[in-house]
C-alpha positions as CSV (number, residue, x, y, z in Angstrom):
1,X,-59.6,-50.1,-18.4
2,X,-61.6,-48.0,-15.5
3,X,-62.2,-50.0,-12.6
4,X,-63.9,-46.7,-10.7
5,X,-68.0,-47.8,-9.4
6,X,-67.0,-51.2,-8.2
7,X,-65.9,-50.7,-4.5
8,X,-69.3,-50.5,-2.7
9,X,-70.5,-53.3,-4.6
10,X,-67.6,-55.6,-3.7
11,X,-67.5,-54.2,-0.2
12,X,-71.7,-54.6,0.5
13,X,-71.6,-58.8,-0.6
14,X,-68.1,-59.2,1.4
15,X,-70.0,-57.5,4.7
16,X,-72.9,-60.5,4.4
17,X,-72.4,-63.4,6.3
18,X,-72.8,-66.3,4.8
19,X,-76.2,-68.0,3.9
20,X,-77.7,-64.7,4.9
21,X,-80.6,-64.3,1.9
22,X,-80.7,-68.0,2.5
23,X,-81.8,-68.3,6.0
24,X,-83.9,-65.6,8.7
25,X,-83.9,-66.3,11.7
26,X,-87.2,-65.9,13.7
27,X,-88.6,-66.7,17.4
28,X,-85.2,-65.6,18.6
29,X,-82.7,-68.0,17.2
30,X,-84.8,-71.0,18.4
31,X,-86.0,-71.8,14.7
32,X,-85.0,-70.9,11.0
33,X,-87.4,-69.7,7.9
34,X,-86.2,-70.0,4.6
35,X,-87.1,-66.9,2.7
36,X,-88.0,-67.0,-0.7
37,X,-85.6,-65.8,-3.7
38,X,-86.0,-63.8,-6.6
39,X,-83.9,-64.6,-9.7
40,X,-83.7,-63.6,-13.7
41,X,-85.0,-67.2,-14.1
42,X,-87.6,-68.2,-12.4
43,X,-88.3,-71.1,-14.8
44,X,-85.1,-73.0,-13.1
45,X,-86.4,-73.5,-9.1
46,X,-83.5,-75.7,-7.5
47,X,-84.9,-77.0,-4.0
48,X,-82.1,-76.7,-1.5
49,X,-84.4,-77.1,1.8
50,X,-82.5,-81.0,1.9
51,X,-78.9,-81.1,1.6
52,X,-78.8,-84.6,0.1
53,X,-81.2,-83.1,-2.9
54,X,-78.3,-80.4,-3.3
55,X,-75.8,-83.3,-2.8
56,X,-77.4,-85.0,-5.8
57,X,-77.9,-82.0,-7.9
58,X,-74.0,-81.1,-7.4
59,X,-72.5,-84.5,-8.3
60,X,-75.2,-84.1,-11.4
61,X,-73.1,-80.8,-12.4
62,X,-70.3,-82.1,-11.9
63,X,-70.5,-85.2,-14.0
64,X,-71.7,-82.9,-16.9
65,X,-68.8,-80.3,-16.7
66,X,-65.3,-81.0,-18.6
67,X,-62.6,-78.6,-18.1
68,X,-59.2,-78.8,-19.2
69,X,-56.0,-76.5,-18.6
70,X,-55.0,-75.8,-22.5
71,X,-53.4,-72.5,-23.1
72,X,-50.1,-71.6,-21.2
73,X,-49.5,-68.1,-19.9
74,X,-47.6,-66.9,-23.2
75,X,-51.0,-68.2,-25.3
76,X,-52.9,-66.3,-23.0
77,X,-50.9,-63.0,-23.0
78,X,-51.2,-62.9,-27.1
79,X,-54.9,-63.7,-26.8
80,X,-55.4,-61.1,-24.1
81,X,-53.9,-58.3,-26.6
82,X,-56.7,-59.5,-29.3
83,X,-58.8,-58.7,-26.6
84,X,-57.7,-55.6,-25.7
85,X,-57.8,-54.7,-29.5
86,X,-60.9,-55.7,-29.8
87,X,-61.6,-53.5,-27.0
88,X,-60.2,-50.6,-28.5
89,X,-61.9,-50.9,-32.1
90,X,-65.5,-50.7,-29.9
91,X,-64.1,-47.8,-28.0
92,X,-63.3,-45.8,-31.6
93,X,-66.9,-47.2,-33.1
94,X,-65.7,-49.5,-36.0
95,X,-68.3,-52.6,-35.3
96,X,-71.5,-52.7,-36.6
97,X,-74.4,-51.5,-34.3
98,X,-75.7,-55.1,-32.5
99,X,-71.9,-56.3,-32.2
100,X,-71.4,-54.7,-29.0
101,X,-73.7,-54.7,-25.9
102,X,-72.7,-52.5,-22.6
103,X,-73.6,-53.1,-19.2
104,X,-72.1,-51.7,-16.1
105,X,-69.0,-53.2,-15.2
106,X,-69.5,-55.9,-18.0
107,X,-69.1,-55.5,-21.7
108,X,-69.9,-57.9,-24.3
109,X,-69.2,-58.9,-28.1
110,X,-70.8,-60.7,-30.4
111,X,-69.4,-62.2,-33.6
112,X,-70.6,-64.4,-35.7
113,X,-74.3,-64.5,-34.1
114,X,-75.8,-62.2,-31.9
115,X,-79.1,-62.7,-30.0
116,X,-81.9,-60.6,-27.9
117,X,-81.8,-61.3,-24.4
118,X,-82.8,-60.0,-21.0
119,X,-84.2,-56.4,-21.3
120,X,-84.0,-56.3,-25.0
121,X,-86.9,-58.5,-25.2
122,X,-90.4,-56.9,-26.0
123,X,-91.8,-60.5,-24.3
124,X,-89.5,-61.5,-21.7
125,X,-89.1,-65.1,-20.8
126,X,-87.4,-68.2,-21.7
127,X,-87.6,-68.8,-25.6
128,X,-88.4,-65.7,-26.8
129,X,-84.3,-64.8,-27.4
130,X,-84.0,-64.2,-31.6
131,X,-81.0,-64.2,-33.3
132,X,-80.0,-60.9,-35.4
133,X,-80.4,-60.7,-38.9
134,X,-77.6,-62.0,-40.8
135,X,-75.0,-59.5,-41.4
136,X,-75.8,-57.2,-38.2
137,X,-73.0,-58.3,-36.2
138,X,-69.4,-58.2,-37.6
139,X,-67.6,-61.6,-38.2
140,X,-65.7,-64.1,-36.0
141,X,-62.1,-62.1,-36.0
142,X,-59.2,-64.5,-37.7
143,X,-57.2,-64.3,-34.3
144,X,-60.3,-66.0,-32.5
145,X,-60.3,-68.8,-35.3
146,X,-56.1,-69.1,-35.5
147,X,-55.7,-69.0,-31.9
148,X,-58.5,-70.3,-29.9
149,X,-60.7,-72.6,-31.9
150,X,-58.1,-74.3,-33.8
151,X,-56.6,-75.0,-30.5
152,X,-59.8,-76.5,-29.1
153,X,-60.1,-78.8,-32.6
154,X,-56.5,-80.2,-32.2
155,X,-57.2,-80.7,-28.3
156,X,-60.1,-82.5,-29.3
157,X,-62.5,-80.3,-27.4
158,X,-65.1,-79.9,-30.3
159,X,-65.0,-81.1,-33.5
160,X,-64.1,-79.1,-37.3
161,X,-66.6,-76.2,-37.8
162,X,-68.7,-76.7,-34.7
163,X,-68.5,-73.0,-33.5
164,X,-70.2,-70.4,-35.7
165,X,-70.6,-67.9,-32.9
166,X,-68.2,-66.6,-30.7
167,X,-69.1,-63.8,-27.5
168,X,-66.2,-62.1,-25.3
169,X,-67.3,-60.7,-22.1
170,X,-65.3,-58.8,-20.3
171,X,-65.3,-58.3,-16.8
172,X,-64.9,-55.3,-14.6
173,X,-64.2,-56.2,-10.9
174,X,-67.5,-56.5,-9.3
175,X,-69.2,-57.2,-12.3
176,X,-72.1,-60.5,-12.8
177,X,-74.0,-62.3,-14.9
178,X,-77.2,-62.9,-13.4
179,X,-78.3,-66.6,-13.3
180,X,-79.7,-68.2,-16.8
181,X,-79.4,-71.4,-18.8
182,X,-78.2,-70.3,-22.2
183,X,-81.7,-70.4,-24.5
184,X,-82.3,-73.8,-25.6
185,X,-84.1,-72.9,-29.0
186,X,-80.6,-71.0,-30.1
187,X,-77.5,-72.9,-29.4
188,X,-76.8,-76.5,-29.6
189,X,-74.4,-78.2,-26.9
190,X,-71.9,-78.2,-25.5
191,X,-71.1,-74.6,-24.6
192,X,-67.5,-74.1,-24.4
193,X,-66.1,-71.4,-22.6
194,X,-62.4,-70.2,-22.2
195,X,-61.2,-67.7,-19.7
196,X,-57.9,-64.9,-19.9
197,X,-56.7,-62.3,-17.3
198,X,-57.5,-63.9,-13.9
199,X,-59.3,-66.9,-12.0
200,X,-62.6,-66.9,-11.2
201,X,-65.6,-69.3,-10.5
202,X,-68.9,-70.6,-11.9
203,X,-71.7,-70.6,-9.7
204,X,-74.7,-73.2,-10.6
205,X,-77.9,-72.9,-9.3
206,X,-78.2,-69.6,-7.6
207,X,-80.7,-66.6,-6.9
208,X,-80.3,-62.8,-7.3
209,X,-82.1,-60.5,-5.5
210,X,-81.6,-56.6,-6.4
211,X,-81.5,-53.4,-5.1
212,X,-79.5,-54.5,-3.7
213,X,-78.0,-57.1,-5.3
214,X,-77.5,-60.4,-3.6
215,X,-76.7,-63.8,-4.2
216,X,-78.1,-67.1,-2.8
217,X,-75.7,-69.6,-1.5
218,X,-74.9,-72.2,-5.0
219,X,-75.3,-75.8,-5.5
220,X,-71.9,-76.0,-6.9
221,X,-68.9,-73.7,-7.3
222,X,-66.6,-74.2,-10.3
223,X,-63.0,-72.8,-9.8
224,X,-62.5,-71.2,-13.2
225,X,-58.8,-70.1,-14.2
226,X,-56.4,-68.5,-16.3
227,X,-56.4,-70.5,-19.5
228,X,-58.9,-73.6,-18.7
229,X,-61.2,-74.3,-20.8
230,X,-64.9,-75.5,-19.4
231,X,-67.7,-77.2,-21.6
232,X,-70.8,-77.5,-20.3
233,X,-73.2,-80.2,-21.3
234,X,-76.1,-82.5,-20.1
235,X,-77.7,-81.5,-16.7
236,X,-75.5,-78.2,-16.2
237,X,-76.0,-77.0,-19.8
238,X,-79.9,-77.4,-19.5
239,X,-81.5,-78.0,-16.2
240,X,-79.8,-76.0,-14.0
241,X,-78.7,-72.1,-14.1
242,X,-75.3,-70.9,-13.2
243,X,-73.9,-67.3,-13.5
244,X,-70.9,-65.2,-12.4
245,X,-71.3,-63.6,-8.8
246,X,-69.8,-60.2,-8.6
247,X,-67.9,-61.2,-5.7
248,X,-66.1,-63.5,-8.0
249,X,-64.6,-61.0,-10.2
250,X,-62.1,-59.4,-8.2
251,X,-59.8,-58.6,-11.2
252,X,-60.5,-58.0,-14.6
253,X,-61.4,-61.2,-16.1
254,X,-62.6,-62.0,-20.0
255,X,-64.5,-65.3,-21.3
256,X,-64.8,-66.1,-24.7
257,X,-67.7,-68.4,-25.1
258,X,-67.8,-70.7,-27.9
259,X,-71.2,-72.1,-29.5
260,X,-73.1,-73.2,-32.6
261,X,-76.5,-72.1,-33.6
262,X,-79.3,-74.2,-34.4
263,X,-80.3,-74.2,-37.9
264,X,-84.0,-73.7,-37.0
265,X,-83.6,-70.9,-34.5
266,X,-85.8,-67.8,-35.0
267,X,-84.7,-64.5,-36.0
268,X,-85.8,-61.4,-35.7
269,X,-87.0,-61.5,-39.3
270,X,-88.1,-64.9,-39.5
271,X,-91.5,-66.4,-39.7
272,X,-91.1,-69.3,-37.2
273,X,-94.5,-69.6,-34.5
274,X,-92.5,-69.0,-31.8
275,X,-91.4,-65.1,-32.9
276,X,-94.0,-62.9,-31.1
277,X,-96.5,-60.9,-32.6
278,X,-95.8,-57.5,-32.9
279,X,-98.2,-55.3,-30.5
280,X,-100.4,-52.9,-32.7
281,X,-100.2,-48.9,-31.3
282,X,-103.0,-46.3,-32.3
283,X,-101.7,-43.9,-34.4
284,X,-100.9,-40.9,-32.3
285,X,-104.1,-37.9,-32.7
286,X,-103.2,-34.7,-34.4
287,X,-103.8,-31.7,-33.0
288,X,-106.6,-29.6,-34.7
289,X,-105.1,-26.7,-37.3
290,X,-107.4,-23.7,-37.6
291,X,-106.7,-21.6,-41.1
292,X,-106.6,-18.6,-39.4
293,X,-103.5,-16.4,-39.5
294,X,-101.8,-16.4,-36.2
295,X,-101.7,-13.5,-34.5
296,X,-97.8,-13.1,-32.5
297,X,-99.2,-10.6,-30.4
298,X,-102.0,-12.5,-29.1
299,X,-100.6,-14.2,-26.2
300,X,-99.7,-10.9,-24.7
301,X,-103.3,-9.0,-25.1
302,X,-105.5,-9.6,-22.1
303,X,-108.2,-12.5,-22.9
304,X,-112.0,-11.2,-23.9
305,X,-114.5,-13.5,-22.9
306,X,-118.0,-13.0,-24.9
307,X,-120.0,-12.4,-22.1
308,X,-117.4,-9.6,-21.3
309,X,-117.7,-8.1,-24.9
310,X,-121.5,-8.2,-24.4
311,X,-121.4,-6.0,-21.0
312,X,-119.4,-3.5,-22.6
313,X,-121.7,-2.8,-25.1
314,X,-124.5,-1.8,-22.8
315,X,-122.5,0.9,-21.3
316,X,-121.5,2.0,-24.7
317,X,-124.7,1.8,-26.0
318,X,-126.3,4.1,-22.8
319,X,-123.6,6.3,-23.0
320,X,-124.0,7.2,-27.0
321,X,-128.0,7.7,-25.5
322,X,-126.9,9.3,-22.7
323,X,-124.3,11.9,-25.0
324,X,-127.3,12.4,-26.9
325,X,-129.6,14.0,-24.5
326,X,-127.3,16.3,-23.0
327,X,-126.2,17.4,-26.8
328,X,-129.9,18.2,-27.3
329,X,-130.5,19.6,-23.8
330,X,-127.3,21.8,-24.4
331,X,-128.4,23.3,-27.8
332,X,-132.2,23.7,-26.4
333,X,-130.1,26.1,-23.9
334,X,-128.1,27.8,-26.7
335,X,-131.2,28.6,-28.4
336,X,-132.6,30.0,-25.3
337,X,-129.8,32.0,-24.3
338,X,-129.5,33.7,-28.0
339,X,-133.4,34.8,-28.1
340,X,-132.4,36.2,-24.3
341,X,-129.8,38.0,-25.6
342,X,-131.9,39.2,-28.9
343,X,-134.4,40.1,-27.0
344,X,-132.1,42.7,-24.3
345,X,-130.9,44.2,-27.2
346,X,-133.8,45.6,-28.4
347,X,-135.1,47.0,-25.6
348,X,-131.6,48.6,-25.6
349,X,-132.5,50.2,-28.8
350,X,-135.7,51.2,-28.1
351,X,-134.9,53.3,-25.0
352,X,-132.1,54.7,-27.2
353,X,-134.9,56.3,-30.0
């Protein structure tokens, strides 16, 4: 797959030093300001201004996280084809139209269940994620069933027909997930997560700022490689974000995270209180039709205004008075002229006898 887009990215968070979005310094080194953070969440706000608060909050992480090494590197190779054909069936179009979600340098597929998130949301916040209808996302694939969740059942990870939802993301290098707690009101615990191509880590607790993008220092870093498997429950599943800093990616990497849905979430087309009410639009106004005939060469003749039209005719008007006149004036000398001339002649004729 295209790696192309990724360098800059990578290149910008390796030039930061670290704790730099942390920390400022101010008064010329002699004291330190912590600057406030953005993040996706800003329901989750981890206080790091004591280091034996982030001390307490990391051993709570890591006393709610289980990972285990399962699959060996030929398991993994088989399951990293399924991926790739699953890759290739999106590329050529044959999943239905909510299975796969793009976003740069990440893409990701649902099966099973799909859910709104992040800027699909006409309310964004915490809780108001909605599952997808039933049917508008393509099933769990058999190889995902055969070769990963079957596995996790005789490992004694989860338990027979826990997982009714299955998501691959798969990374670009350079790609993220910003910080979130997955929603509470859609998937029960423990979230299960197992991870092909290459190492990486899981960051807990962290801030994004954007534009451009950076990352605040974590509470906790989880090494995440080839083939573990990490379940997240308690205090790391619920009260506490974590994400996937781009800087972590630095090969193509692909999760496939394992959950079950509540049976009370909403969907999109349930009635539950907590879907929000769609917002009412005026209908759009309709332009006024005259029943005139339209004229094509209108647009091209020069534009009459009335009061225009009503200074012509005074012209016109003194000129038909005017033509008038001088017709009458003209004949009155016709007339003249003729007597003249009748007049010359017969004084001609009279000399003449």
């Amino acid at each position: 797959m295209a790696t192309s887009g990724y360098s800059d990215l990578r290149d910008k968070l390796r030039s930061m030093p670290p704790g730099r979005d942390d920390y400022q310094t101010s008064n010329g080194g002699a004291g330190r300001k912590r600057r406030r953070r953005e993040s996706d969440d800003d329901e989750c706000d981890h206080s790091d201004d004591s280091g034996e608060l982030r001390e307490q909050e990391a051993h709570r992480v890591r006393s709610s996280v289980l990972q285990k090494s399962i699959f060996a590197p030929e398991e993994c190779a088989r399951i990293e084809e399924k991926i790739d054909e699953v890759v290739a069936k999106a590329e050529a179009g044959l999943y239905r139209e909510h299975t796969v979600d793009r976003a740069p340098l990440r893409n990701k597929y649902f099966f099973g269940e799909g859910y709104t998130y992040g800027a699909q949301l006409e309310k964004r916040g915490p809780g108001q994620e909605r599952l997808y209808r039933k049917g508008q996302v393509d099933d769990i694939p058999s190889w995902v069933h055969e070769l990963v969740i079957q596995r996790l059942v005789s490992a004694g990870v989860i338990p027979e027909g826990f997982v009714n939802s299955a998501v691959i993301n798969d990374y670009q290098p350079g790609g993220c997930i910003v910080s979130h707690v997955d929603p509470l009101h859609i998937f029960a615990r423990p979230i299960v997560s197992v991870s092909f191509f290459s190492d990486s880590a899981l960051c807990f607790g962290c801030r994004f700022q954007f534009k451009p993008i950076r990352v605040s220092e974590p509470v906790f870093v989880l090494p995440v490689h080839r083939g573990s498997v990490t379940v997240l429950s308690g205090y790391a599943a619920d009260d506490i974000t974590h994400c996937i800093r781009p800087q972590d990616i630095k090969e193509r990497r692909a999760v496939i995270i394992l959950r079950k849905t509540r049976p009370d979430a909403p969907r999109l087309d349930s009635d539950s209180p907590l879907r929000s009410t769609p917002v009412e639009r005026a209908p759009p106004l309709k332009a006024k039709r005259s029943h005139r005939k339209a004229d094509p060469d209108a647009a091209h003749r020069p534009r009459v205004l009335e009061m225009d039209k009503e200074e012509n005719r005074r012209p016109a008007a003194f000129g038909q008075r005017r033509h008038s006149a001088l017709a009458d004036e003209h004949r009155k000398r016709d007339l003249d002229d003729d007597k003249h001339r009748e007049s010359s002649s017969r004084k001609v004729k009279m000399r003449r006898h």
